[in-house]
C-alpha positions as CSV (number, residue, x, y, z in Angstrom):
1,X,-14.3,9.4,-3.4
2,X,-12.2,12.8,-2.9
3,X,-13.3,12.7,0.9
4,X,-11.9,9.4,1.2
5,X,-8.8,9.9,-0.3
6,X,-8.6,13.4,2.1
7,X,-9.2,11.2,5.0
8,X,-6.6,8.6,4.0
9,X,-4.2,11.5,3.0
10,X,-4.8,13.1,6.4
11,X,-3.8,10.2,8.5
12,X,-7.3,10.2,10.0
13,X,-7.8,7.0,12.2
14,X,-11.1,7.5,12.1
15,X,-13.6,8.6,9.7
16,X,-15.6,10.6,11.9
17,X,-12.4,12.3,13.1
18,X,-13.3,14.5,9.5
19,X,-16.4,16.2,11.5
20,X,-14.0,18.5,13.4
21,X,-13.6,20.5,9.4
22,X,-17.1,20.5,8.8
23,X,-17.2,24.4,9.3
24,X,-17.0,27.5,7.4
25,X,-13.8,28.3,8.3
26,X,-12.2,24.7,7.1
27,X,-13.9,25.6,3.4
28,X,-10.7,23.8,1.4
29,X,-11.4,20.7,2.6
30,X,-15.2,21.1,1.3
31,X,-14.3,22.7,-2.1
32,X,-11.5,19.6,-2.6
33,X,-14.5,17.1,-2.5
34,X,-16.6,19.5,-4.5
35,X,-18.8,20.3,-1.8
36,X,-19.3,23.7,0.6
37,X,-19.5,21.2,3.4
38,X,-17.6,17.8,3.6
39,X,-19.8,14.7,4.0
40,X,-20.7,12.8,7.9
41,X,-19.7,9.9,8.1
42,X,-22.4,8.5,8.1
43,X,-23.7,9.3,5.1
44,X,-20.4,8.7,3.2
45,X,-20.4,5.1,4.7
46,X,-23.8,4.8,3.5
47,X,-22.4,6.2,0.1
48,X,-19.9,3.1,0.0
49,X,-22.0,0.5,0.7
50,X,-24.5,1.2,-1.5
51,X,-22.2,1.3,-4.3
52,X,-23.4,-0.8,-7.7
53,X,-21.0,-3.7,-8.4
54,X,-20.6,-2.7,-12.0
55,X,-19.7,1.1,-10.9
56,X,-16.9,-0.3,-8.4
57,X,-15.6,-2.7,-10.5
58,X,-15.0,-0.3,-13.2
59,X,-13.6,2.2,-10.9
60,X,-11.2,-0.4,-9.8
61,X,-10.6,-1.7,-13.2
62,X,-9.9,2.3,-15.1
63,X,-7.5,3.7,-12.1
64,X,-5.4,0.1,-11.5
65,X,-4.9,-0.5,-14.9
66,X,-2.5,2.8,-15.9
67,X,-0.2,2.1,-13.1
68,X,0.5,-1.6,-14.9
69,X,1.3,0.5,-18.6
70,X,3.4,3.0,-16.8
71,X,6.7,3.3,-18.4
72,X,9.4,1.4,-16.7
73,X,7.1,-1.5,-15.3
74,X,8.5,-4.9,-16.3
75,X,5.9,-7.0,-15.1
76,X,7.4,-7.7,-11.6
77,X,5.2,-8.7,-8.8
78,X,5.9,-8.9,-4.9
79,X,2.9,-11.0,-3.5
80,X,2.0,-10.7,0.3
81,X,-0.7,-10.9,2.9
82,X,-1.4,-8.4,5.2
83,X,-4.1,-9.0,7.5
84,X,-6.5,-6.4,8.9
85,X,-7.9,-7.2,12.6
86,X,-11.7,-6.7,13.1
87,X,-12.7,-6.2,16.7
88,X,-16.2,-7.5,17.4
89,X,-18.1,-9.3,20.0
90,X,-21.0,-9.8,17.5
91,X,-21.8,-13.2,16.2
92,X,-21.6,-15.2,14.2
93,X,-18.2,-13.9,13.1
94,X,-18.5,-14.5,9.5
95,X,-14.8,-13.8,8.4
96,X,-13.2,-15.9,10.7
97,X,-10.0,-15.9,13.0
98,X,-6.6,-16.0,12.4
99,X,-3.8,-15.3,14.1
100,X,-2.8,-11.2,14.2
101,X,1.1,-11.0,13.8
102,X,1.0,-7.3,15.5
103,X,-1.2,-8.9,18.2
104,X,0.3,-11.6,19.0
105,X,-3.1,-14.1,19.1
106,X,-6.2,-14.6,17.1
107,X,-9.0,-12.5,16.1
108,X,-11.7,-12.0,13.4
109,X,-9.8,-10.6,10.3
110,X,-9.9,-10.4,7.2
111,X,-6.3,-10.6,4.6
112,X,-5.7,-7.9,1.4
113,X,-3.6,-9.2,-0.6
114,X,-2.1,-6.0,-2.8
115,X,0.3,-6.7,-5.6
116,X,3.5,-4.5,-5.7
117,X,5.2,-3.6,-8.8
118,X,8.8,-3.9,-7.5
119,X,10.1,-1.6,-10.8
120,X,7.5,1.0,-10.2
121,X,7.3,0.8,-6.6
122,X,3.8,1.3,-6.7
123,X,0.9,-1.2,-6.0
124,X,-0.8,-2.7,-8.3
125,X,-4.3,-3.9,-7.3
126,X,-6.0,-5.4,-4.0
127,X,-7.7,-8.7,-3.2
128,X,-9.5,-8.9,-0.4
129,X,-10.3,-12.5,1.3
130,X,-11.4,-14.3,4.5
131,X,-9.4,-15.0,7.5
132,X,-8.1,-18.4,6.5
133,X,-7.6,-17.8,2.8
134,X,-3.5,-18.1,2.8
135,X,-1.3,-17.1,0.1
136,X,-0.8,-20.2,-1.6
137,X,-4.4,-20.3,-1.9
138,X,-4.9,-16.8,-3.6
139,X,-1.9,-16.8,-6.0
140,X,-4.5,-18.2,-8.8
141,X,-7.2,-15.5,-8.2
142,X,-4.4,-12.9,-7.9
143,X,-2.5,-13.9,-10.9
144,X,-6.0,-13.8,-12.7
145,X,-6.9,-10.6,-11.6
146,X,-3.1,-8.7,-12.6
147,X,-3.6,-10.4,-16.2
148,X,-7.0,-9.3,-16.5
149,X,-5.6,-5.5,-15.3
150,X,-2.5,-5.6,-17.8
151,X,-5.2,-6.7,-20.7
152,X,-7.1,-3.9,-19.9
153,X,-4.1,-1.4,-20.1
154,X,-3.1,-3.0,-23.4
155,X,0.1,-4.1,-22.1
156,X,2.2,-6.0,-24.6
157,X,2.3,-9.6,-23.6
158,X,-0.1,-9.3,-20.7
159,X,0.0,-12.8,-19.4
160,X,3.8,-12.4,-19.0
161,X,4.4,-12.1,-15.4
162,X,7.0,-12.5,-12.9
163,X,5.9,-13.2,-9.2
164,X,7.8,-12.9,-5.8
165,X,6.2,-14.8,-3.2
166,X,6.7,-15.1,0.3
167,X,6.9,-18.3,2.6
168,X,3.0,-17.9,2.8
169,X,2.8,-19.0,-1.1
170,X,4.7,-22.6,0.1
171,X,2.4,-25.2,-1.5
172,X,3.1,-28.1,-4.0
173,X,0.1,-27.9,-5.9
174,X,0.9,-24.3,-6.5
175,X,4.3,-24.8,-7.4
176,X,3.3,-27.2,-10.2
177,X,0.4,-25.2,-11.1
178,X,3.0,-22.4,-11.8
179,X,5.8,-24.7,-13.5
180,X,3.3,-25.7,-16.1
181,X,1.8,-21.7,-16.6
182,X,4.7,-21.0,-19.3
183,X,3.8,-17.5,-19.2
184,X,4.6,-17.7,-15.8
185,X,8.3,-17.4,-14.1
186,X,8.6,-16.7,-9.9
187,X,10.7,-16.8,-6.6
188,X,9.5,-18.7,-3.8
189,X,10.3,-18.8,-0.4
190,X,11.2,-22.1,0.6
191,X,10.1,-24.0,4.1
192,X,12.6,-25.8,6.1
193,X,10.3,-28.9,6.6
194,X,12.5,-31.9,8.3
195,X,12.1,-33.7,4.6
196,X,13.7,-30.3,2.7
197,X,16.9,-30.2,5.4
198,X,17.2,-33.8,4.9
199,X,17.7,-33.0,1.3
200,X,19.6,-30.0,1.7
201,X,22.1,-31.5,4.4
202,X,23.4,-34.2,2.1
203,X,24.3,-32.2,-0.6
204,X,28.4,-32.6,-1.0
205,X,30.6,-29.3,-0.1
206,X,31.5,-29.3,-3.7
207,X,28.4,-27.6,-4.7
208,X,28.7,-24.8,-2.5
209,X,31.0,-21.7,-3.1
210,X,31.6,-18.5,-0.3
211,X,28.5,-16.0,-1.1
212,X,29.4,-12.3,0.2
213,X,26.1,-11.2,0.2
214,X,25.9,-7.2,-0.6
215,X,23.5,-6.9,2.2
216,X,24.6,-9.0,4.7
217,X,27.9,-8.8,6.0
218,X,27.7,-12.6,7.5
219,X,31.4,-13.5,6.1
220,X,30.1,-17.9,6.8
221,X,27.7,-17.6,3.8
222,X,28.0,-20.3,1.0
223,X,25.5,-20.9,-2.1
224,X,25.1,-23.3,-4.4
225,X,21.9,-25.0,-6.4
226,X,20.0,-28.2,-6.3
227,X,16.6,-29.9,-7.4
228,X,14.4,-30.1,-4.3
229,X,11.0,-32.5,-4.5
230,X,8.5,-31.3,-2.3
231,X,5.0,-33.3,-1.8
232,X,1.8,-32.8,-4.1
233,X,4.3,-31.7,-6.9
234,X,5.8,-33.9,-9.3
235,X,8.4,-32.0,-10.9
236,X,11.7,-31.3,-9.0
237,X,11.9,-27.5,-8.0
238,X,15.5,-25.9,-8.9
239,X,16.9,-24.1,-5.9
240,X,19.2,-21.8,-4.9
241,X,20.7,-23.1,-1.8
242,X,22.4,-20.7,0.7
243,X,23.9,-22.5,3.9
244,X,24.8,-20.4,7.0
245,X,28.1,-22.2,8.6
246,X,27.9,-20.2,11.5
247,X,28.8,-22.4,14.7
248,X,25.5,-22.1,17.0
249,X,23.0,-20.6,14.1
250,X,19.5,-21.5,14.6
251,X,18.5,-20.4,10.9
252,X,21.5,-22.5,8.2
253,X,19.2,-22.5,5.1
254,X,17.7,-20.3,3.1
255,X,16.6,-21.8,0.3
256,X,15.0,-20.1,-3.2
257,X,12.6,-22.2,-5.4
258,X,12.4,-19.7,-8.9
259,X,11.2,-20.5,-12.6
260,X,12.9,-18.5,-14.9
261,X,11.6,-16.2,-17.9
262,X,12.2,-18.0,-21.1
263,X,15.6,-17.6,-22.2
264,X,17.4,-16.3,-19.2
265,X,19.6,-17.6,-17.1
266,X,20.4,-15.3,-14.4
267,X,23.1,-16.2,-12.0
268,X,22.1,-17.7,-8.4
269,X,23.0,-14.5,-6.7
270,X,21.2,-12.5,-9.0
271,X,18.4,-14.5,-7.8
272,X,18.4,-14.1,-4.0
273,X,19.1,-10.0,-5.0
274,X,15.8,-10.0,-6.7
275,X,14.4,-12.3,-4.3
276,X,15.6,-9.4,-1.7
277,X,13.7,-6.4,-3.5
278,X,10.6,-7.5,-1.6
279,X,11.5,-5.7,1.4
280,X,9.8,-2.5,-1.0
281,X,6.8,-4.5,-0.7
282,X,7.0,-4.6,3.0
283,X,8.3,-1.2,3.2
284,X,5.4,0.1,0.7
285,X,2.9,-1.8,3.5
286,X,4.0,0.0,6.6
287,X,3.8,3.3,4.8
288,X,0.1,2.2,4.0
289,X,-0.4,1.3,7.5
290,X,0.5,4.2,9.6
291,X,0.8,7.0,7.0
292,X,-2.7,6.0,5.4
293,X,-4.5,4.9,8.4
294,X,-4.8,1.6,6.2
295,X,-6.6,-0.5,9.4
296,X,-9.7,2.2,8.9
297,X,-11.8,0.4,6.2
298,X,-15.3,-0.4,5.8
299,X,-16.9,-3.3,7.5
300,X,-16.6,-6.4,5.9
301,X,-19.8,-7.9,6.3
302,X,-23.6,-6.6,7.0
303,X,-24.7,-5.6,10.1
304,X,-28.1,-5.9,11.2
305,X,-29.8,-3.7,13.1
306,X,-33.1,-3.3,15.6
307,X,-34.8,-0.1,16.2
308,X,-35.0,1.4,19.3
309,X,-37.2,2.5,21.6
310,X,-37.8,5.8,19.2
311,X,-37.6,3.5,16.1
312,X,-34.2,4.4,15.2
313,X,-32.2,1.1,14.0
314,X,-29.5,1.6,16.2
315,X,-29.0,-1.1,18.0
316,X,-26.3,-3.8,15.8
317,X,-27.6,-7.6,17.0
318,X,-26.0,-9.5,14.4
319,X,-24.0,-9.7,11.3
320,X,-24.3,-11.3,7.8
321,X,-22.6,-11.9,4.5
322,X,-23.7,-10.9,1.0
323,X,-22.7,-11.6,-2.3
324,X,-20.9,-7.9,-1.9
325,X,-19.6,-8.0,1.7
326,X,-15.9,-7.6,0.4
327,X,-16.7,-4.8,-2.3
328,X,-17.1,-2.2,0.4
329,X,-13.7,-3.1,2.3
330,X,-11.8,-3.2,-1.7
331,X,-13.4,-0.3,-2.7
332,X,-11.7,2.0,0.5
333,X,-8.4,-0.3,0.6
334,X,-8.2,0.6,-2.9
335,X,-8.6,3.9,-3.1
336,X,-5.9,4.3,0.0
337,X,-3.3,2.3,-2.1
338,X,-4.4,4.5,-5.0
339,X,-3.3,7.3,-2.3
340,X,0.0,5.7,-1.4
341,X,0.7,6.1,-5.6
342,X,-0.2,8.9,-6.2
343,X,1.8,10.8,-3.3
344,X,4.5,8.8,-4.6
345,X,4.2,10.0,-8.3
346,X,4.1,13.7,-6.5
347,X,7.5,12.6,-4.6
348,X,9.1,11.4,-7.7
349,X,7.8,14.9,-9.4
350,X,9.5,16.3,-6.8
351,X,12.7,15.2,-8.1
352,X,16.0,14.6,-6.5
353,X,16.0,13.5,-2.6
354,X,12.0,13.7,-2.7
355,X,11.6,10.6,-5.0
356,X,12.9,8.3,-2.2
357,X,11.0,10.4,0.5
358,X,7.9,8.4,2.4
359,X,4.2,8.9,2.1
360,X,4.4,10.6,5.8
361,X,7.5,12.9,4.9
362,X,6.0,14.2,1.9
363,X,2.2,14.8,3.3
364,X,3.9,16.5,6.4
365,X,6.5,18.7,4.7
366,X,4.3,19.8,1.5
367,X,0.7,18.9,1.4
368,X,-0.6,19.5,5.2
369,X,0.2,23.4,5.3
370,X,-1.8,26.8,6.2
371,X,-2.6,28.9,3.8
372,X,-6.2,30.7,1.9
373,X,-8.4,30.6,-0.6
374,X,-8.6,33.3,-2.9
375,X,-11.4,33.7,-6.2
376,X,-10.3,35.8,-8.8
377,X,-10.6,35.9,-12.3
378,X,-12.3,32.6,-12.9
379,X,-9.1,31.2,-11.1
380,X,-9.0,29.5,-8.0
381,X,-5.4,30.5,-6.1
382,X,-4.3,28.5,-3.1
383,X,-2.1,31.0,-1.2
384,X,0.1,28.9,1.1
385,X,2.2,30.6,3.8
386,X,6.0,30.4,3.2
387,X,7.8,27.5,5.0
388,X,11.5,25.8,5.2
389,X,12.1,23.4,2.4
390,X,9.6,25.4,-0.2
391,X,12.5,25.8,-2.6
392,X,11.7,22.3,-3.7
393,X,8.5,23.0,-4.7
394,X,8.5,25.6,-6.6
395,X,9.5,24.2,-10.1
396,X,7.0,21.9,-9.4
397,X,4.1,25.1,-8.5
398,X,5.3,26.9,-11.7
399,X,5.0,23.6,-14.0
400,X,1.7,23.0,-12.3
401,X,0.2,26.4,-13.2
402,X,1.1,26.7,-16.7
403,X,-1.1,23.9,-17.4
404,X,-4.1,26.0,-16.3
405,X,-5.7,23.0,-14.7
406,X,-9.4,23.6,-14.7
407,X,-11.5,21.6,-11.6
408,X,-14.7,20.1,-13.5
409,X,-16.6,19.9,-10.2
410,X,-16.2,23.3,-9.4
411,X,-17.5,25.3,-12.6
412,X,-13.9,24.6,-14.4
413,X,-12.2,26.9,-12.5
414,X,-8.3,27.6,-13.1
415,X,-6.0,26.1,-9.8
416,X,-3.0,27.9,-9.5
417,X,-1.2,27.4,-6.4
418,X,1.4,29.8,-5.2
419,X,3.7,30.7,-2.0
420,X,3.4,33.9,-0.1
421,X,6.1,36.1,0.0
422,X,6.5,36.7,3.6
423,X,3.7,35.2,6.2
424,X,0.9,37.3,8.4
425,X,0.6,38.1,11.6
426,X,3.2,37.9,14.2
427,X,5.5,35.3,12.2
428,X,5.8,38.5,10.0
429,X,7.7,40.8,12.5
430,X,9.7,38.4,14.3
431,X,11.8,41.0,15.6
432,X,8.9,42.7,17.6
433,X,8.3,39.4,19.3
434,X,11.9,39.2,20.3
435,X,11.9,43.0,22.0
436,X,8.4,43.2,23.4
437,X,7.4,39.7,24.1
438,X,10.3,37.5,25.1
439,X,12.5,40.3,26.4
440,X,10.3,41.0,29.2
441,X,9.2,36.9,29.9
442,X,10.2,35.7,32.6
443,X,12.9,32.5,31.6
444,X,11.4,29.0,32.3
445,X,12.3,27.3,35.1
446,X,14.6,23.6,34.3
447,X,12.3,20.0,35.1
């Protein structure tokens, strides 16, 4: 598990990429996985997919359920899709196609659906389902799974939820499946369908009032509420109505379906402001994407294999599904999400300007640095070379080592981490550089 969160920490596209440190000289690597040398990848895949269901799902269950207790978390869910492209000419393509927003047409995905506490600004969990399993078609088993989480963290009232959802959770039977959950309150995105505008449009002007929007400095906005019925549900949903009177605007509405929490009436703007905190969710994604390398995941389905002519099954003819073709893909996406928190929790350590900083900022300014190993004393001391910005870290260093963490997979040795005074080598006398080096080079010439 260590080598894969190094490998989603690292930014590695691919997991075979982590052979390059598989040498004496990369050691720190090896020791953080417990290990003189780090796993191939081969034998780590094997590793994953030939986990037990019962070990996964309580390794799932014991590291997602402290981030729902944490203090501050108010039970605030953004729900979204993402969906994860799988490129593959082999056939039959058990997870089916759908259409690849990045690529522009369709291919064989797969969607992971990753709740995102908007107080925390952490996620919360991960679903993973086929191709055509939309969001309005995953909000039950999501919902089931967060309750089941908060239970398990002992969190007071743990059916009590509050979901954001995107225009992917647009469905009537999930809308009246939700109105009749009273442990349930949500935003919804609505859809401009012809029959909704029709509604919308013959509303009086009475009902509207000017809306300055904090984030949106579109002086033509106006809000106001209204009971819209939808098809396949039979209760009315209240809306919050905001019409764009902008002469030639292609978008007018924007229109909020929401439940309330028993016993609060929030005002409609207050609403579309939480409504708005989703962009964390979507902001919290891309971080996951290109800072975590969160396209690199396990395969989500079995391949099978032929041997070759010198029996080795090498040769991938086909692919099937099992009963645990998904756990493979949720255990990895997990355990990178898991990364994206607990970077963040080192951020918000941090303190001050750090606690806002990204997943890529705070790997490339503190955690990706030189520096050496040293034994001494039943203590393990990571020496790393002085650099610009270290000022920040070193409350958190001197906090860190008076702990006296001991590692249990490496005969409970002490950690203490520590900045060098000056660096080695060259970087050491830069003035030497300067008078024999570049005094006598010759200057380069422009482009």
């Amino acid at each position: 598990m260590l080598t894969l969160v190094a490998w989603a920490a690292l930014g590695f596209q691919r997991l075979y990429h982590l052979d390059d440190f598989r040498d004496w000289a990369d050691m720190g690597l090896a020791l953080f996985t417990g290990t003189l040398h780090l796993w191939s990848d081969s034998t780590l895949w094997r590793w994953v997919h030939g986990l037990k269901p019962d070990c996964a799902a309580a390794f799932y269950q014991d590291t997602a359920s402290p981030v729902l207790k944490s203090a501050g978390s108010q039970g605030r869910f953004s729900l979204d899709d993402h969906v994860v492209p799988v490129f593959t000419k082999l056939k039959p393509r058990r997870l089916g196609k759908t259409r690849v927003p990045t690529r522009g047409r369709a291919y064989p995905a797969f969607r992971l659906y990753a709740p995102f506490d908007l107080d925390l600004g952490r996620f919360a969990g991960v679903l993973v389902q086929k191709a055509r399993e939309s969001l309005s078609q995953s909000v039950p088993a999501i919902l089931a799974q967060l309750r089941q989480l908060r239970r398990h963290a002992r969190v007071p009232a743990p059916d009590q939820v509050r979901l954001i959802l995107d225009r992917g959770g647009y469905k009537g039977a999930l809308f009246e499946t939700l109105l009749e959950d009273p442990h349930v309150s949500f935003i919804a995105m609505a859809r401009a369908t012809p029959a909704n505008v029709r509604q919308w449009a013959a509303l009086p002007d009475q009902v509207f009032r000017p809306y300055a929007c904090p984030s949106d400095d579109n002086p033509n906005l106006k809000i106001g509420h209204t009971l819209t019925h939808i098809t396949k549900c039979r209760q009315p949903l209240p809306s919050v109505v905001i019409r764009d009177d902008t002469p030639g605007t292609k978008q007018r509405w924007r229109v909020l379906f929401y439940k309330n929490a028993p016993a609060r009436h929030p005002h409609y703007e207050t609403i579309d402001a939480e409504y708005r905190q989703r962009q964390k969710h979507e902001i919290g994604f891309a971080q996951y994407i290109h800072a975590l390398a969160g396209h690199s995941l396990a395969k989500a389905y079995e391949m099978i294999r032929r041997p070759n002519a010198q029996g080795q099954k090498r040769q991938t003819v086909a692919t099937a599904e099992t009963p645990w073709s998904h756990q493979a893909v949720q255990f990895v996406a997990w355990l990178k999400f898991l990364t994206f928190n607990v970077i963040k929790d080192f951020g918000a350590a941090l303190g001050g300007a750090c606690a806002t900083w990204q997943v890529a900022t705070l790997v490339r300014r503190f955690i990706v640095r030189p520096g050496r190993l040293y034994l001494q004393a039943g203590c393990l001391i990571v020496q790393l070379d002085p650099f610009r910005g270290s000022a920040r870290l070193q409350p958190y260093l001197q906090q860190l080592n008076a702990q006296q963490c001991r590692i249990s997979w490496l005969s409970d040795l002490i950690l203490q981490v520590e900045i060098a005074e000056k660096p080695e080598g060259l970087a050491a006398v830069p003035q030497i550089v300067g008078e024999r080096i570049l005094a006598n080079s010759t200057p380069a010439k422009p482009f």
